[in-house]
VEXPAZA-537736 format. One line per 2 residues: number of its first residue (from 1); their letters; for each residue x, y, z negated of C-alpha. Coordinates in steps of 0.25 Angstrom, whole numbers, plus 5000, padded with zeros to 4 digits. Layout:
N
NUM	a	X,Y,Z ~ ...
//
This chain:
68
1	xx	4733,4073,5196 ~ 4733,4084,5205
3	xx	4726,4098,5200 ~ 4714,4102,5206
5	xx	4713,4112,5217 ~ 4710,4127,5213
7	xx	4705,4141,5221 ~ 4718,4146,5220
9	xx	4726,4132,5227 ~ 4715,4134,5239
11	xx	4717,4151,5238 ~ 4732,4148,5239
13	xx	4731,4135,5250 ~ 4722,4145,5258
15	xx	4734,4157,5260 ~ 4743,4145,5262
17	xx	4732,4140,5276 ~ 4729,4154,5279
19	xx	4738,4164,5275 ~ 4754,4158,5275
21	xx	4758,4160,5290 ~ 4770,4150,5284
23	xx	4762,4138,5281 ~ 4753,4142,5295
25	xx	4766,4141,5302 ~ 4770,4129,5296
27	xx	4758,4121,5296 ~ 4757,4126,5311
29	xx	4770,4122,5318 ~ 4776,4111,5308
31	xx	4790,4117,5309 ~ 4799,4128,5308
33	xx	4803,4139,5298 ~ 4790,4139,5292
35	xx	4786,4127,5290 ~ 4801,4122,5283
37	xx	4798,4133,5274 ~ 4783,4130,5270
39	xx	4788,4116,5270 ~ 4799,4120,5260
41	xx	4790,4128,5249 ~ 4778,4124,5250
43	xx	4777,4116,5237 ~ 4789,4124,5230
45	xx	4784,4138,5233 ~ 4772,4142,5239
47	xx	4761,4144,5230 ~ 4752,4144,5244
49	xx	4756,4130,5248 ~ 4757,4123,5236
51	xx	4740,4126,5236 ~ 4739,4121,5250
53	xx	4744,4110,5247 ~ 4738,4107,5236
55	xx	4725,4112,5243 ~ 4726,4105,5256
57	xx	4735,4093,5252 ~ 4744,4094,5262
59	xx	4757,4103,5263 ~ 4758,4118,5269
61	xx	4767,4114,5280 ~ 4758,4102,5284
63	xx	4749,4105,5298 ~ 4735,4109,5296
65	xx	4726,4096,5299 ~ 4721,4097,5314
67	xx	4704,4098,5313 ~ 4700,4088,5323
//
């Protein structure tokens, strides 16, 4: 059972979309220094990204979803 989705996970998964040029970077060009790094601590480390995943439900380093 997953716990349920608070102000603070969306404050934190919104520096994470906005604020982080890392995870910018990461979820931009799908390789390089930035995105082996996010890719490594993301769940370990980063406060940010552990919300934006939980938030979004898809991992930091992962491409933005292309509005069509």
């Amino acid at each position: 059972m997953q716990r349920p989705i608070t102000d603070e996970d969306r404050k934190k998964a919104a520096v994470c979309l906005n604020k982080c040029g890392g995870c910018k970077k990461a979820r931009k060009n799908q390789r390089g220094f930035w995105f082996w790094l996010v890719k490594s601590i993301e769940g370990g480390v980063c406060p940010y990204c552990k919300a934006y995943a939980t938030v979004y439900g898809r991992k930091p380093h992962e491409p933005l979803a292309e509005s069509t």
